[in-house]
C-alpha positions, 0 to 999 in steps of 0.5 A, a space after each residue: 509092834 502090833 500083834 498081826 491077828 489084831 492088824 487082820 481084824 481091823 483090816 476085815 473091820 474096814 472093809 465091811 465099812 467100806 462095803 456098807 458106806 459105799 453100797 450104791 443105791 439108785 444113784 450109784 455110790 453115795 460116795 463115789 456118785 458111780 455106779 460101779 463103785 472100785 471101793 466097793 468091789 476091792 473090799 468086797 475081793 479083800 474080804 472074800 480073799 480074807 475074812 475067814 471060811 464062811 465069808 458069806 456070813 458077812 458079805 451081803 449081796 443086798 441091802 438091808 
């Protein structure tokens, strides 16, 4: 059985994946070709819910 902090720290490693492949640029999601893209919002909710007391520390509101 997996040791339950490793699961949380791939699920947390996931979601700034999924946040970073789906940052919609001019064209909406690079992936989801929308502008409003649900990945995106849902790993972003999972992290802010999740990732620890400082999520601001990896949540980015711009693109670098």
């Amino acid at each position: 059985m997996s040791d339950p902090s490793k699961v949380h720290a791939d699920l947390v490693k996931a979601a700034k994946k999924m946040v970073t492949e789906h940052w919609s640029g001019p064209d909406g999601c690079p992936i989801c070709r929308v502008h409003n893209c649900e990945a995106r919002a849902t790993a972003r909710r999972y992290l802010e819910e999740h990732a620890g007391p400082a999520p601001a520390a990896i949540i980015r509101t711009e693109r670098l």
